[in-house]
N, C-alpha and C positions, 0 to 999 in steps of 0.2 A: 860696730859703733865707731864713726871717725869724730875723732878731736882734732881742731885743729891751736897750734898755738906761736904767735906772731917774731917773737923773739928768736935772733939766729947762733946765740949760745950756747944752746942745750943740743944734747947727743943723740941719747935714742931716749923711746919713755918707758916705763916699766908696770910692770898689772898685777894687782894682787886680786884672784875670782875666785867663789865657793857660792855655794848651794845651799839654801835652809827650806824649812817648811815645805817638803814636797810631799804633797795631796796627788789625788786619784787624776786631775785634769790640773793642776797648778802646784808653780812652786818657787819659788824668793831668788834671783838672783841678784847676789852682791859680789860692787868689785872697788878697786881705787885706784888710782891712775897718777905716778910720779915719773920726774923728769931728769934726767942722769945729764950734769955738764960734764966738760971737756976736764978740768981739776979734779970729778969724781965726786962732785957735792950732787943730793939728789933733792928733789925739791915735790911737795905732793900740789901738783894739779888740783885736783878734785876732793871734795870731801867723800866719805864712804854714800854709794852711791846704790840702794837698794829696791829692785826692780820685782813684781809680779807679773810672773810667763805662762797666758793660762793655756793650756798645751791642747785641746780640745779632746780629739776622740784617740788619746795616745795616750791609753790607761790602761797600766801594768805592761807600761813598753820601756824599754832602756835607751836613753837620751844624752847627746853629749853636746857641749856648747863651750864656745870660745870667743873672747871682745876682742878687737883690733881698732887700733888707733892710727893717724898717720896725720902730717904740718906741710906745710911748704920747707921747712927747709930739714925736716931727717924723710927716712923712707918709712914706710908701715911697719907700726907695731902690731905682733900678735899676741893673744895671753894662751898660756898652757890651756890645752884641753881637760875640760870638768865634764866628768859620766855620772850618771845615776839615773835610778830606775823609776817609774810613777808608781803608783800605789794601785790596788784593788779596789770596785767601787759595785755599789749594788746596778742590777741588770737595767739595761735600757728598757722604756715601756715597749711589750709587747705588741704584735700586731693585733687589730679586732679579734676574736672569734668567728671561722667562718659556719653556716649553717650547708650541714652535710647530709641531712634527713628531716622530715618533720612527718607528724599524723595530727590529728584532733588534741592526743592529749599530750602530746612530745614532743621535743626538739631536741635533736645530735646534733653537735658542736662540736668542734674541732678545730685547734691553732697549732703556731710553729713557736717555737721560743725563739728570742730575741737574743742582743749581743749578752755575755754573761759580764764581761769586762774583767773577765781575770779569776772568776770567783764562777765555781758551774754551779748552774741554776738547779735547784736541790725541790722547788714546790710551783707553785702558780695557784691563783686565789682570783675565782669566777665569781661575780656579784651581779646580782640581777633587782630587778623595780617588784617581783613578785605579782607583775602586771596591773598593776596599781599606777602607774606611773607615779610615785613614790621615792622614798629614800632606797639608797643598794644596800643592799645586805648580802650576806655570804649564800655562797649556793654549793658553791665547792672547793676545796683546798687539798693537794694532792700533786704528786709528781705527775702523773698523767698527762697527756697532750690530748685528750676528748675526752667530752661528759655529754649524759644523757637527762635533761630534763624531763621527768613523768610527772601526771595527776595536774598537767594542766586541763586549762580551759578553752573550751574551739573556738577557732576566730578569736584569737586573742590577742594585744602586741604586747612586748615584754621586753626592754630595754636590756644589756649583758653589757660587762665591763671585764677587762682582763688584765691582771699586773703580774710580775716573775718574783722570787726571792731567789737571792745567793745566801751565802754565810754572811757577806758584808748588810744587806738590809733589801728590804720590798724596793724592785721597781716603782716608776709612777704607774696609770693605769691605759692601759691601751682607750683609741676613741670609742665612745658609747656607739653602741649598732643594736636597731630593731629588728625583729625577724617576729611575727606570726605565726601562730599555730594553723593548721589545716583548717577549715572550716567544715561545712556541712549545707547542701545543695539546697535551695530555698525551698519551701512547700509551695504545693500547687497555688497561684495568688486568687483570687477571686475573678468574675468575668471584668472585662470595662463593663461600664455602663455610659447612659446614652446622653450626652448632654445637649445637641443641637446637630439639625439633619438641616440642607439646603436642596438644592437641585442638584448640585454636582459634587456637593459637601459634608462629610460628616465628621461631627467632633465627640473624641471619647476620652473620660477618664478613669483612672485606675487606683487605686490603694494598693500599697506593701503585703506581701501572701503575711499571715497570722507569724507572728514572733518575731517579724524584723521590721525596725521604724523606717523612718523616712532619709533617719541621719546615713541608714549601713549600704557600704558603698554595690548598688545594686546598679542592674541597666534590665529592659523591659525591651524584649520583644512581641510586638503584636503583628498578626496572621493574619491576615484575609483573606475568605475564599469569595467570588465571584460569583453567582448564580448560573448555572447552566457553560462555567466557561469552559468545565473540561481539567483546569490545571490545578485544581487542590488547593490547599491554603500555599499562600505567598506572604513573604516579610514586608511588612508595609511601613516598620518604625522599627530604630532600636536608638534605646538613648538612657537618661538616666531620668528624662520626665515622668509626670502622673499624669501626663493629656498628650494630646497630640490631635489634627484637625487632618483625616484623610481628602485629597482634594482631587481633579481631574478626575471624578465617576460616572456613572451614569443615573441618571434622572430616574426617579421612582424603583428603582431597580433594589433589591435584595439582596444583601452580603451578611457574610459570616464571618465571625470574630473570636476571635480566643488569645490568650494571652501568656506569655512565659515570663519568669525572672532567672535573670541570670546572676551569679558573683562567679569568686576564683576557683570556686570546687568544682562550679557546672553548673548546667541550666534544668531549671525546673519541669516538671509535668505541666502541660498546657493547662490551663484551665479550661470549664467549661465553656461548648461554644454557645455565643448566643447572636438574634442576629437582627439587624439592623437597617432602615431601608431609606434612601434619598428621597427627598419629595419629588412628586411632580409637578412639570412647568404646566403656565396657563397655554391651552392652546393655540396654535393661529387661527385666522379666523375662517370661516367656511368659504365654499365656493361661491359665487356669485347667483344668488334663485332663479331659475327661469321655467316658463310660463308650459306647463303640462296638459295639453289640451286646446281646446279652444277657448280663449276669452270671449266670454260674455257679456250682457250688458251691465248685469247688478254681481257676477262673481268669476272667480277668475283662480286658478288650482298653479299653484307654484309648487316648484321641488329643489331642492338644494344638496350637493354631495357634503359630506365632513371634513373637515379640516384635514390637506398633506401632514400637515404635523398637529397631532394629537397632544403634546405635552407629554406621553410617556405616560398617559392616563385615559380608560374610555370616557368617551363624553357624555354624561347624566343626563344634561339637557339643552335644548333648540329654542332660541326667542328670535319672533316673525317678527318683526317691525314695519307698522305701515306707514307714509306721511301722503296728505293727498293735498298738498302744496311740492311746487317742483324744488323749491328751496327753503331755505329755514332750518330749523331741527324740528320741528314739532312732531315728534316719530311717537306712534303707538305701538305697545303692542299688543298685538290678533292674537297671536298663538306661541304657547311653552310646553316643552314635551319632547320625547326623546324621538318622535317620528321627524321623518326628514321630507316631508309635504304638507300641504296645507291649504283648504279650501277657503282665499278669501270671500265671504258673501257682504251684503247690506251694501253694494257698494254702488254706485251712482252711474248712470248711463252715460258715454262718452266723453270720460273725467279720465283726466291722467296720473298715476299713483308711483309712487317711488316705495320702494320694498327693499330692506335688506335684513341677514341674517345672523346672529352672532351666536355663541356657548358656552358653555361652562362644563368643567368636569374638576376633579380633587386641585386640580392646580390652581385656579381661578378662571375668571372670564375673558373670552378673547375678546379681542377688536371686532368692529363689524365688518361683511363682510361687502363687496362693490355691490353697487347699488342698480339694481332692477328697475326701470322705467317700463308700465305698461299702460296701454290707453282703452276702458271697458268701449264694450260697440255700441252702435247709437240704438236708439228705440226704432225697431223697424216700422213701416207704416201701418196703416190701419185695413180694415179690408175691405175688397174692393167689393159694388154690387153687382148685384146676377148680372152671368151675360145674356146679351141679347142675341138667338138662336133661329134660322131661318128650320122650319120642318120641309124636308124632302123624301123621295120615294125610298123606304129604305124598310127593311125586315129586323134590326137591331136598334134597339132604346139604347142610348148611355146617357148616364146623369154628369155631368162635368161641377165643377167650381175650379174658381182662380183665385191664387195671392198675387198681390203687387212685392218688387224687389225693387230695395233702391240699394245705395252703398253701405246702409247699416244692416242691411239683413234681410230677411224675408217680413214680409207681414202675415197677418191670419185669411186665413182663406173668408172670399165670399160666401155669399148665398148662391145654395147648388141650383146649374142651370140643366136643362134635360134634354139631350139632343141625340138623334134615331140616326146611325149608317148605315149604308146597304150591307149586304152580305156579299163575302169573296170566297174565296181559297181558302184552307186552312191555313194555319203558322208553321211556320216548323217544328220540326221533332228539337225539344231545348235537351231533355235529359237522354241517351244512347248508351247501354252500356254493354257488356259480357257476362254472362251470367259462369259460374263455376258448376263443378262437376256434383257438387252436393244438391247443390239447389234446381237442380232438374228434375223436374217430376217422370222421365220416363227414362230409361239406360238406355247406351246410345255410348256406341266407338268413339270417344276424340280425336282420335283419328282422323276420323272421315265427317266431321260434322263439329257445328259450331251452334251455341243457344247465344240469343239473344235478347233484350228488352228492353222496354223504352215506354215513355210515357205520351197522355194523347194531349196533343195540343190544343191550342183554340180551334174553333171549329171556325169563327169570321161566320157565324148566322147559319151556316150547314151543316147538318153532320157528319162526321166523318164516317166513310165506309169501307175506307180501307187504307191497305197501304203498299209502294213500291221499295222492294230493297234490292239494293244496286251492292255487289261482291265483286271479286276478283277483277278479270278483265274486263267490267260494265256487262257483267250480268247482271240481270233483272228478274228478282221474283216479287210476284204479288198477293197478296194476302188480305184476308176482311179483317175489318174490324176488329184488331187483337192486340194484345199489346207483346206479347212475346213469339217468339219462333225461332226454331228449327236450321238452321241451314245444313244437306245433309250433301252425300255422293260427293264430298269435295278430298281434295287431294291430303296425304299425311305431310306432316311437316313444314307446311306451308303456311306462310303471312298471304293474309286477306284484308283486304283495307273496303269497309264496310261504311253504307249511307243510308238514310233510309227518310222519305219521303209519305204526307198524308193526301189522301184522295177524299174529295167531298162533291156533289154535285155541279158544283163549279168551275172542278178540275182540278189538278196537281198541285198542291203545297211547294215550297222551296223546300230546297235536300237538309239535312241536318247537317252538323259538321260529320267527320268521319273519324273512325275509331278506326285502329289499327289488332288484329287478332289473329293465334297464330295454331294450326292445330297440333295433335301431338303424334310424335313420329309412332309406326307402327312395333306391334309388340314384339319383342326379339323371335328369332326360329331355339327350338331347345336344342342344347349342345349334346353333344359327343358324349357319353357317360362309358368309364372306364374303370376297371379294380386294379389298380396298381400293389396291393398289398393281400397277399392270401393267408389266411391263419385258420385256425381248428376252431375260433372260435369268435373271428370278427373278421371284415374286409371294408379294407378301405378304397375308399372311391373315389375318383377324380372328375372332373367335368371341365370344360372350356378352357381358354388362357387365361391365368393370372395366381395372384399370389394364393397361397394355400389361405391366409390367414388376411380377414378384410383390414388394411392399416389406414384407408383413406374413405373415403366417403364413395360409395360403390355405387351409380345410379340402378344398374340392372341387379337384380335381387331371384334367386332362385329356388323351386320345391321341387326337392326328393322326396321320393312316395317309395314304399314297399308294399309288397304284397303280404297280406296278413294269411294266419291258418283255414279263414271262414273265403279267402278269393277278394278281398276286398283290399284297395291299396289306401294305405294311411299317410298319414304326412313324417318324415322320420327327421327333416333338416328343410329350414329355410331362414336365406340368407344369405349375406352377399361372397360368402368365400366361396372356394373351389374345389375342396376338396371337405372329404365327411369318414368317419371311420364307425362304420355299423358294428356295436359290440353287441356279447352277449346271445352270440348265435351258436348252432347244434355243429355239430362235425358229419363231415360228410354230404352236406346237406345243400340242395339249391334254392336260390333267392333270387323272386323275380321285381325289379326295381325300374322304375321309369321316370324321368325328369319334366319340369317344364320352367322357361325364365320370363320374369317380368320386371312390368317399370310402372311408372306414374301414369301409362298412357293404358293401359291394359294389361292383359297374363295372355304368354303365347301359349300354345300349342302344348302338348304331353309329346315326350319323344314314343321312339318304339320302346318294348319290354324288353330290358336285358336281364341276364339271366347270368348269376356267378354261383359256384358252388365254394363252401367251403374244405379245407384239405382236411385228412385224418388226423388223429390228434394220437401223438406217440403214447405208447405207456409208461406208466407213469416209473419211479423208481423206486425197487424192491431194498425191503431190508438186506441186513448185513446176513449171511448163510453162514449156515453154523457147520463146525468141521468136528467129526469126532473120530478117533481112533478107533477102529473094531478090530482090528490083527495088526501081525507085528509090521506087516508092512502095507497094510491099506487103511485107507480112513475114506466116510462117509460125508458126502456135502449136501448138505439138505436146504431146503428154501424156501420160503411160502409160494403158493402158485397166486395168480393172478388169474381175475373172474374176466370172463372172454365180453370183447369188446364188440357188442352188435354181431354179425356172424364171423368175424374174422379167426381164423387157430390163431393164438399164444405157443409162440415156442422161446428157449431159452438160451443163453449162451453163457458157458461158463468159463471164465479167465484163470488161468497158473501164472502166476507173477515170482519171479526169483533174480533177484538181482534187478538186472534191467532188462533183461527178458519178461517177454509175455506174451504168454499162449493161450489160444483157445485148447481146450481139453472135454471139452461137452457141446452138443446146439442138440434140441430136440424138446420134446414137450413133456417130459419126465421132471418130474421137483427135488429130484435128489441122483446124484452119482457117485460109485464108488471109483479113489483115487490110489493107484498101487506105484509099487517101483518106485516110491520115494527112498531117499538119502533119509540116514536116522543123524540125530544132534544137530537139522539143519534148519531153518523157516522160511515156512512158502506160506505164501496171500492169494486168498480165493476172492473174486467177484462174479456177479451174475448181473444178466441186462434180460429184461423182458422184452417182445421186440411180437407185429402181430403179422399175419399172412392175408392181403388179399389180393382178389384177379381183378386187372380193367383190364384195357383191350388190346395192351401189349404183352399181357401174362400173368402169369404171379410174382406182387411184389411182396418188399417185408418192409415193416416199419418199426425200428430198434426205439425203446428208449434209453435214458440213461443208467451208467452203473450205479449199481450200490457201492456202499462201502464196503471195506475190503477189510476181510477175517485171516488173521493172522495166525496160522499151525506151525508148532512145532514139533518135530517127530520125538518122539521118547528116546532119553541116551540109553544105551547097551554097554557091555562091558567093553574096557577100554583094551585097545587092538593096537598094532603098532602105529597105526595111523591115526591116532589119536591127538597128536599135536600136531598134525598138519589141518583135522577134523573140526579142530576147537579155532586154529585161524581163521579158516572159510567160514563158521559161524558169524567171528567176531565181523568178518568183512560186508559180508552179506547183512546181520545186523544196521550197520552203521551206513549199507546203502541205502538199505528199507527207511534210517530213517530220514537221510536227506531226503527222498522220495515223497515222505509222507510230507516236510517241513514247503518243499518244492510247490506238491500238490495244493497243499493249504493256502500257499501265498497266490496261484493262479484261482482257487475259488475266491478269494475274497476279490479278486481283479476283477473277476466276471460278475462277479454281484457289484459293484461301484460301477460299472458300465451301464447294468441294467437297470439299474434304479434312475442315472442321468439321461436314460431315452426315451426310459418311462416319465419322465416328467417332461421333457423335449416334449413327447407324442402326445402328453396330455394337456400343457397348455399352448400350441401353439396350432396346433391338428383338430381335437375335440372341443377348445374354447374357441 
């Protein structure tokens, strides 16, 4: 604080300062202010001079403060320095409450405390509207920095205030803040329904799903699917309306609608779909009618196409309009109906009529359509009378009459006039044809011969007596009176260009026209027949070039024939393949077979007899032989015999299998052999093959068949020797070959059977089908 004071007298000035009433933010200061002369007399300036310093956010701080004065003519005075402390004051208001969790029926809450101002905040006192939006009331009071509000109500708001205590007194209250409960996702709403459909436009509206009004802050999506488009429902609105007007559609078209509401929880179950269609536009107008037939004198047959643009609707029905003025409107209409022609009758001889078309379908009426000008033909003339007819030498009457023609048409014939010509020539032949192979009454090579027929002409007053036909290179054959024939001795495969002419006592007729006919090539020679496949109990056969199996359209077609038990050959195979597999035959046996090939033109020839035999057929395979021990060192192999095959011997062979060794140890025609000099504690495996003996003309052969299965012996152990643990390894070895062997063998049957079953089926549809 500076004073100034004018007088140049005085020395320096002097301060008396102190402090009273200090509060939490204020506090009194007083001072006085005298002036010391140069004699030492002091003199007070100022009266007591008392000041309020409100010290703002400096509560329960320590404060020091000091006046200074100063004049033009001493230097500055300063006053002693005054300290003291502010006072403790109740807490600043706290910040809101912030929301830290909520459900349907809760809210977590959570704050920070505020300044304490010198005094620590010891509670805090939560006050809420109890969602009433109402008076606060207490909700909570407690040292705590969060609370949890339960047993509210969803979707609800609920106002919350917050103040601190110290020991000094209650804060004010922190600002009022809303927070919401969770709510709960709307119910399914009901469909829209339909308030007004255009051509390209449809308007729907909707109601709130059941329990929520129109006030609760909702928004509405609606769906539309498209008829035939492919893409499913699409969002077509979303908003907070109860309508909405979908635009830019298609005309008469079919859509699907369903509806959703949304709030803050989520969006609801669609509603049902239901569905809804644009009208249809009126159509354009038809094509222009024109004239179907020939116009007459009194009616006249028009026809018209439908409208390029339909409206998006078919058209119910067709209105003819006639006017028989060339201008004006006075239009009638003839005809209504969905046919798209129309016979106008009643209508006037060489009158001109103007016609056009118009329709209607769900849309409304179109325009009409350009206008048809047509003019009916005049009344032809009348008829003329008989003519007048000179008689001359002549063998033939004909009765005549005549019509007059002018530009409108013909007229009715006269009165018949009756006038005689001589006799000529016949006419020609008008009708010529070919006759086919069915319609021939006698057989006959196509080959070599061609049928023909034809009808008789006029005769021109003579009868006909016969006829010339001209073939190939103007040959000439002639023939009576007949309407068909023969042409025979002609060449195979050859085009013939045929004419034919009629003969009457007058002489030759002009030729017909000419027909073009061609015969058919001769019948094949039979092929080559060969058995490419020998079996015991079938052979297959081959013939000619080409594929086993017919895959294309084969014109040459072929019979194989066998010889039967009685000398007679049957038919076993016809058909266009090339090969045939005869099953079901004897063993050993010969079959005598002869071919012959054909076509459409005929069947050639039977080749010569060939003559295949079938091979012998092995025997078959014997059970498994049974091993028995009869002494210490022999044992017995015994085996069923097999019943002799036509005159052939049966002989046997018997196998020693040990390890992987394997011996024959028997062949001869005996069903049993005794086996010695075996090793005791060790196992051997027996098999047999039956196999048969006969002579052709190189010797005596033998024909084995397969083994049996193999019987496994073990010799009896004996007391144990020094070699008794060298005895007991070679079992265990021999053992453990025997059974890779067996595992080996098993896995090569089942190989061989999956082979034969894929060749049997190969042989049987591509060979016998």
């Amino acid at each position: 604080m500076y004073l100034y004071y004018s007088k140049q007298t005085y020395l320096h000035y002097l301060w008396f300062l102190k402090v009273s009433d200090i509060q939490a933010r204020s506090a009194v200061l007083s001072w006085n202010l005298s002036v010391s002369s140069q004699n030492g007399e002091s003199q007070s300036l100022t009266p007591d001079i008392h000041v309020m310093i409100i010290l703002g956010h400096f509560i329960n701080c320590p404060l020091s403060f000091r006046i200074s004065a100063t004049s033009s003519s001493i230097k500055e005075s300063v006053s002693e320095l005054v300290s003291f402390t502010t006072e403790s004051c109740e807490p600043d208001p706290p910040a809101a409450p912030k929301l830290i969790n909520r459900t349907k029926n809760s809210l977590s809450l959570q704050w920070k405390s505020s300044n304490d101002n010198g005094s620590k905040i010891t509670n805090f006192l939560l006050e809420w509207d109890e969602g009433k939006s109402g008076a606060f009331i207490e909700c909570y009071y407690g040292n705590l920095k969060q609370y949890k509000l339960t047993k509210l109500s969803p979707a609800t708001k609920y106002l919350l205030r917050l103040a601190a205590k110290n020991d000094i007194g209650m804060s004010g209250f922190s600002d009022t803040v809303a927070y919401y409960t969770a709510g709960i996702v709307p119910s399914p709403p009901l469909p829209p329904q339909f308030i007004e459909a255009g051509v390209t436009w449809l308007s729907l509206k909707w109601s709130p799903p059941n329990g929520m009004s129109s006030d609760d802050s909702l928004t509405y999506t609606l769906d539309m699917e498209e008829e035939d488009s492919g893409y499913g429902f699409q969002p077509k609105y979303n908003g907070e309306e109860l309508s909405c007007t979908l635009k830019n559609l298609r005309r008469n078209t079919s859509y699907k609608f369903r509806l959703s509401a949304c709030n803050n929880e989520g969006k609801s179950i669609p509603s049902e779909v239901v569905e809804y269609s644009t009208i249809p536009d009126k159509p354009g107008p038809p094509s222009k009618p024109s004239v179907k037939g020939k116009i007459h004198s009194h009616t006249v047959k028009v026809t018209w196409d439908p409208p390029k643009n339909n409206g998006g609707s078919d058209i119910s029905k067709y209105f003819l309009e006639i006017s028989e003025t060339l201008i004006g409107s006075n239009w009638v209409v003839v005809y209504s109906g969905c046919m798209r022609e129309h016979v106008c009758d009643h209508l006037k001889p060489g009158t001109s009529y103007r016609l056009r078309v118009s329709c209607v379908s769900k849309g409304g009426e179109s325009p009409a359509s350009d206008v048809l000008t047509v003019q009916t033909s005049a009344v032809p003339p009348g008829p003329c009378h008989a003519p007048c007819l000179k008689t001359v030498d002549s063998l033939n009457t004909t009765e005549s009459l005549f019509q007059a023609v002018n530009i409108a048409g013909v007229g009715l014939f006269g009165d018949i006039g009756v006038v005689t010509t001589p006799a000529s020539v016949p006419a020609a032949v008008s009708v010529l044809h070919l006759l086919e192979e069915d319609q021939m009454g006698i057989p006959c090579y196509l080959s070599a011969c061609l049928a023909i027929q034809w009808e008789e002409p006029c005769c021109h007053g003579s009868d006909v007596i016969g006829y010339n036909i001209e073939y190939g290179e103007k040959q000439l054959v002639t023939v009576g009176r007949v309407t068909s024939h023969i042409l025979e001795n002609l060449h195979a495969d050859t085009l013939y260009r045929i004419r034919i002419q009629a003969i009457n006592n007058f002489g030759v007729g002009p030729f017909s026209h000419s027909i073009k006919a061609k015969t058919k090539p001769l019948p094949p020679d039979p092929p080559h027949l060969e058995c490419v496949v020998f079996s015991y109990q079938s052979l297959k056969l081959k013939w000619g070039e080409g594929p086993s199996r017919a895959l294309i359209t084969n014109p040459t077609q072929f019979n194989l024939q066998m010889e039967d038990k009685f000398g007679r050959f049957v038919t076993v195979y016809s058909g266009p393949c090339h090969t045939y597999k005869v099953q079901r035959l004897n063993e050993s046996t010969t079959y005598y077979f002869k071919i012959q090939a054909y076509i459409d033109a005929g069947e050639g020839e039977f080749s010569e007899v060939y003559a295949f035999t079938t091979i012998r057929s092995p025997p078959v395979s014997l059970k498994a032989p049974k091993v028995n021990q009869v002494g210490e060192n022999i044992c017995e192999i015994t085996w069923e015999p097999l019943q002799s095959m036509k005159i052939d011997s049966i002989v046997y062979i018997l196998q020693l299998a040990s390890g992987r060794e394997v011996d024959q140890v028997y062949k001869g025609s005996e069903t049993s052999f005794h086996f010695t000099n075996f090793q005791t504690n060790c196992e051997y495996r027996f098999r047999v093959c039956a196999g048969r003996q006969y002579h052709d003309s190189t010797g005596l052969q033998e024909l084995y068949g397969p083994y049996s299965p193999s019987t496994v012996f073990s010799s009896q152990k004996q007391e144990l020797v020094p070699q008794c643990t060298h005895s007991t390894a070679k079992f265990a070895k021999i053992k453990k070959m025997l059974n890779d062997e067996r595992f080996a063998a098993f896995l090569l049957l089942v190989g061989f059977a999956v082979v034969a079953i894929l060749f049997a089926f190969v042989i049987q549809y591509f060979v016998i089908k």
